[in-house]
C-alpha positions in Angstrom: 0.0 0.0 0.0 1.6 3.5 -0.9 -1.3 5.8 0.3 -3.8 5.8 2.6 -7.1 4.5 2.9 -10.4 6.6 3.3 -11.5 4.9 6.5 -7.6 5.9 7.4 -7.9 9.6 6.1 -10.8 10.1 8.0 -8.6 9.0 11.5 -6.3 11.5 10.6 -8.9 14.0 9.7 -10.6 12.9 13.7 -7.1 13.0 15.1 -6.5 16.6 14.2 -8.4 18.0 17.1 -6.3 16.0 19.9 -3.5 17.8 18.1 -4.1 21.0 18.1 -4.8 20.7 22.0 -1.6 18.7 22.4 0.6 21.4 20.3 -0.9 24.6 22.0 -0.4 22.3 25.5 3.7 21.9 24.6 4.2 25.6 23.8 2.3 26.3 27.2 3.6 23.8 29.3 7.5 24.8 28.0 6.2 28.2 29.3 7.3 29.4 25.5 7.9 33.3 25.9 8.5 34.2 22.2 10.8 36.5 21.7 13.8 37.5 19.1 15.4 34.2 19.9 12.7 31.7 19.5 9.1 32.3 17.6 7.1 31.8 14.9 10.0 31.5 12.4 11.8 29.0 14.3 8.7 26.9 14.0 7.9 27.3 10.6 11.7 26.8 9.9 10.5 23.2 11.2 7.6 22.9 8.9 9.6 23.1 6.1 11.7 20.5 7.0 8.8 18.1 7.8 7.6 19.0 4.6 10.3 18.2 2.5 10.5 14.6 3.7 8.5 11.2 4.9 10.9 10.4 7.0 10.2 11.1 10.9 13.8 10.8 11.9 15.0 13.7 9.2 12.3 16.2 11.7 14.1 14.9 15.0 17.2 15.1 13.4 16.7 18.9 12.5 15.5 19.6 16.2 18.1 17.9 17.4 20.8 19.7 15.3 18.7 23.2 16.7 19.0 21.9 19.9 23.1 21.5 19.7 22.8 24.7 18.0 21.1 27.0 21.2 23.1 24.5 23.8 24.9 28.0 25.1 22.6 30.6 25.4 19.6 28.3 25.8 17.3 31.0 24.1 15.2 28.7 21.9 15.3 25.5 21.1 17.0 24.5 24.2 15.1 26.3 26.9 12.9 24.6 29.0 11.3 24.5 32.8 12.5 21.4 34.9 15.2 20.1 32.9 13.1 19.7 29.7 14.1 21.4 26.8 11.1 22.5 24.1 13.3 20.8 21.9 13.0 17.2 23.9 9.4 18.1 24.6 8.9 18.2 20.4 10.4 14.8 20.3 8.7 13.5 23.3 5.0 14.5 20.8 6.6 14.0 17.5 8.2 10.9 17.8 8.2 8.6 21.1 5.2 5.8 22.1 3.9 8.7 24.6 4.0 11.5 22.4 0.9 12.9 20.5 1.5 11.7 17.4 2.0 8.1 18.3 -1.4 8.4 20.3 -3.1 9.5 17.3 -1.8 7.0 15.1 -2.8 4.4 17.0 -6.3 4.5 16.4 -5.5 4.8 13.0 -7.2 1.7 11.1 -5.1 -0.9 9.1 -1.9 0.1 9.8 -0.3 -3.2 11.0 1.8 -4.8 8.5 1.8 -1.4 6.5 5.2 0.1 7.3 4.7 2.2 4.4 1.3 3.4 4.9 2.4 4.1 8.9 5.1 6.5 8.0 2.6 8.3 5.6 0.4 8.7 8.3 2.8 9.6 10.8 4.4 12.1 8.8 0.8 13.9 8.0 0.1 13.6 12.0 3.8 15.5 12.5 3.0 18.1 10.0 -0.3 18.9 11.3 1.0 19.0 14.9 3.7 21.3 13.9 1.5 23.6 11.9 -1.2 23.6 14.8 2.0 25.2 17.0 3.4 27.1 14.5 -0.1 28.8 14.7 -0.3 29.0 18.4 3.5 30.9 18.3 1.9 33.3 16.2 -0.9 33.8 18.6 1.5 33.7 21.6 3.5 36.5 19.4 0.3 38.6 19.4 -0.8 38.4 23.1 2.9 39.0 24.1 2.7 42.3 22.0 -0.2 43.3 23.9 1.4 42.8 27.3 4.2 44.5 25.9 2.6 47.5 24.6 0.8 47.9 27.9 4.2 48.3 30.0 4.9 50.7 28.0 2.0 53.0 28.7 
């Protein structure tokens, strides 16, 4: 099988509502503060790469490589609240057993014995996850403004 079914589509389609909770969850939870260092362009920055591939490991791999990136001012990718980076929190949803995506694929129909058809779906979930937070930044972005705005006056 090289694409997915429509009883699968439709799962995706159902799953996309647990996602969008999940991604705007991580950003809160990492108490993400956007700023010059980390925002809606580091996200998108992701998006891209999760576009240009079907492999889950090449979107780790570029968080990853971010992460090693921030390790010395701990700015973006590698800031985080009680020893958790955002960036390990992305892989945590993104790609462990735990994570959002893998709870969405799971109910998923058909997809044992498929390896082809579970990367396809997995890499749809990903994107969607990542384009639910890149949205959320941008809201986070605009409610940050605000506050800002109001110190000033």
């Amino acid at each position: 099988m090289s694409s997915l079914s429509p009883a699968q589509r439709r799962a995706v389609d159902w799953a996309k509502e647990e996602l969008v909770k999940a991604a705007e969850e991580l950003l809160d939870k990492a108490e993400v503060h956007p700023s010059d260092d980390f925002g809606h362009s580091q996200l998108r920055n992701l998006e891209a790469v999760a576009a240009e591939t079907e492999s889950p490991a090449v979107v780790l791999n570029f968080i990853r490589y971010q992460m090693g990136r921030d390790q010395r001012d701990r700015k973006s990718w590698a800031q985080g609240l009680e020893g958790q980076r955002l960036g390990d929190r992305l892989i945590t949803d993104l790609g462990e057993e735990k994570g959002a995506v893998a709870a969405a694929l799971a109910k998923i129909p058909d997809l044992e014995g498929e390896p082809i058809a579970e990367q396809l779906a997995r890499m749809e979930l990903i994107r969607y996850f990542l384009g639910f937070a890149t949205r959320y930044m941008k809201y986070l972005e605009l409610k940050l403004g605000k506050r800002k705005k109001e110190k000033r006056l």
